[in-house]
C-alpha positions, -999 to 999 in steps of 0.1 A, spaced: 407 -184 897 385 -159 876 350 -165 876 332 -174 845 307 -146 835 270 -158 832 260 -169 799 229 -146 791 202 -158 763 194 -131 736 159 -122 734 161 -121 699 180 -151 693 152 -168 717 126 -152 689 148 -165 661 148 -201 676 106 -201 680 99 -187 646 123 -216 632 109 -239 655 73 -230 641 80 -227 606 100 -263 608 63 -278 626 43 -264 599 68 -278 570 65 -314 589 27 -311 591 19 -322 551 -15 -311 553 -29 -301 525 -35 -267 521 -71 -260 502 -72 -227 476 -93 -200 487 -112 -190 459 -122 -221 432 -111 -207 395 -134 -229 373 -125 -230 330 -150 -209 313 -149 -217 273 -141 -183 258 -159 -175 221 -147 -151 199 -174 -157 170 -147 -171 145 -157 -208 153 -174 -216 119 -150 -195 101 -118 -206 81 -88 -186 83 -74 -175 48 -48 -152 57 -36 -141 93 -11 -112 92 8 -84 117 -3 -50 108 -13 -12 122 -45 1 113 -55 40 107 -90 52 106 -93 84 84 -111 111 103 -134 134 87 -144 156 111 -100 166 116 -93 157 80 -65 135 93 -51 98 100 -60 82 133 -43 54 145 -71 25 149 -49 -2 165 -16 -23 159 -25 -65 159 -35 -94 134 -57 -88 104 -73 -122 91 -94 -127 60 -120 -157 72 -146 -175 54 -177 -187 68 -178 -224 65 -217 -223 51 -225 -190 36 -190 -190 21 -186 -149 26 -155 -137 38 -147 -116 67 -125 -88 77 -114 -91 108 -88 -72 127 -83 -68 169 -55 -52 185 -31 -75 202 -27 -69 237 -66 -61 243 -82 -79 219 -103 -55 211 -119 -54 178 -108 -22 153 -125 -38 116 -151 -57 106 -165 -61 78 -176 -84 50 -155 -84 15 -177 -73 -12 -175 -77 -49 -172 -35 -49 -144 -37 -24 -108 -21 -40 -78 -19 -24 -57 10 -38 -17 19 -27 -10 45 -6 6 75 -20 27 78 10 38 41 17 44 12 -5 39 -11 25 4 2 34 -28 6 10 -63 23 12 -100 10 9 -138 19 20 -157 -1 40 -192 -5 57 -176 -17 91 -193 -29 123 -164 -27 142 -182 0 168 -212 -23 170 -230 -3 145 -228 0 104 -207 26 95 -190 37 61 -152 39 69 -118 49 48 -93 26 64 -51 21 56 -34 -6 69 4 -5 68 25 -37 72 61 -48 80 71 -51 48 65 -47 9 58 -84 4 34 -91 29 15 -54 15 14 -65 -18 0 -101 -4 -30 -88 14 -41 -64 -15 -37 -92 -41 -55 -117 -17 -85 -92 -11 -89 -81 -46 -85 -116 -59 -117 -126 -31 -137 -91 -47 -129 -102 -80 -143 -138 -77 -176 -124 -61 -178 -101 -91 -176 -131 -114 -197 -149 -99 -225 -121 -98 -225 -111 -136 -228 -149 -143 -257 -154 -120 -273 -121 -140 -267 -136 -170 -284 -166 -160 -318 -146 -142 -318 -124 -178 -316 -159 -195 -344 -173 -172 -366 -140 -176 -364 -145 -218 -374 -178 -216 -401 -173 -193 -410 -145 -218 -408 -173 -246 -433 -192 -227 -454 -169 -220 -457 -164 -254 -469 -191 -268 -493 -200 -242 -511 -166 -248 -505 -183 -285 -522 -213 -273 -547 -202 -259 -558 -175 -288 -555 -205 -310 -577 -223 -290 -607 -199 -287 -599 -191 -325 -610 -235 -330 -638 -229 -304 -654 -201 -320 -650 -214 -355 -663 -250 -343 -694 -229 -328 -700 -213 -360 -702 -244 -381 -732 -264 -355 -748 -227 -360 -747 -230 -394 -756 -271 -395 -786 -264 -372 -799 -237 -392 -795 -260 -426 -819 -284 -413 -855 -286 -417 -875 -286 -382 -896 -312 -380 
């Protein structure tokens, strides 16, 4: 009768069994397991809180460069129009989508006229005083967008917003010039009045001069 050969336990097998052995302890445990590092919500601002959004569109910005005489490319990301819920002005905004990070800023102004671009009839051309860099800076900007349609939509929307403050303007210096003549009116006749008046005073002063002079002294 052969004899059996000695069973002989694997070292690694051994290692296999302990590690399995641990991991199934630690599964059984439940406790809980505390984070590390405490992420507490932080209320993010972006300074369009008391603003109304009138349009909010997908477009790439360029940046005309004086100094090369060329196009640069400012950033590609959402342009919005946004009106200030007191003031009423409208804002300019546009940040660049992945980073956020702002590339216009300005206010639309009565002056403000969007023209097409001679190369594109989905992008168009205006000047602005921007604030983009944190500092007020006269820029020639083009935007270009997806399409014809959403183009023509912006330029209409900011031209329409331009013309309104222009209307608005003339009217309110037709009502100062209207103001200023009647004020000039008024003037007027109280400098009228008042000649009028010393006029009756000296006149009256004249007559008791020439009452007292009529009559006898005792």
């Amino acid at each position: 009768m052969a004899d059996k050969e000695p069973v002989v336990e694997r070292p690694e097998a051994a290692a296999e069994e302990d590690a399995s052995a641990a991991a199934g302890e630690e599964e059984d445990t439940g406790a809980p397991v505390a984070p590390i590092v405490r992420l507490e919500e932080v209320a993010v601002t972006t300074g369009e809180e008391d603003e109304d959004v009138l349009l909010d569109m997908k477009a790439k910005l360029y940046r005309f460069d004086k100094d090369g005489n060329q196009w640069k490319e400012r950033g590609t990301g959402t342009v919005k129009l946004l009106k200030h819920k007191e003031s009423g002005k409208v804002r300019l905004v546009m940040r660049q989508a992945k980073t956020l990070k702002i590339c216009a800023n300005h206010i639309v102004i009565s002056t403000t006229k969007m023209q097409e671009h001679a190369g594109s009839d989905k992008s168009c051309v205006w000047h602005a005083a921007d604030f983009a860099d944190g500092e007020l800076k006269e820029e020639m900007f083009a935007i270009r967008f997806g399409s014809v349609e959403n183009c023509k939509k912006f330029k209409d929307f900011v031209e329409e917003i331009a013309e309104s403050l222009a209307k608005n303007k003339d009217e309110e210096s037709e009502e100062g010039s209207s103001t200023a003549g009647l004020m000039e009116k008024l003037t007027v006749s109280e400098s009228k009045s008042e000649e009028s008046a010393k006029a009756e005073s000296t006149e009256s002063v004249k007559e008791a001069e020439t009452k007292a002079e009529a009559t006898p002294s005792e």
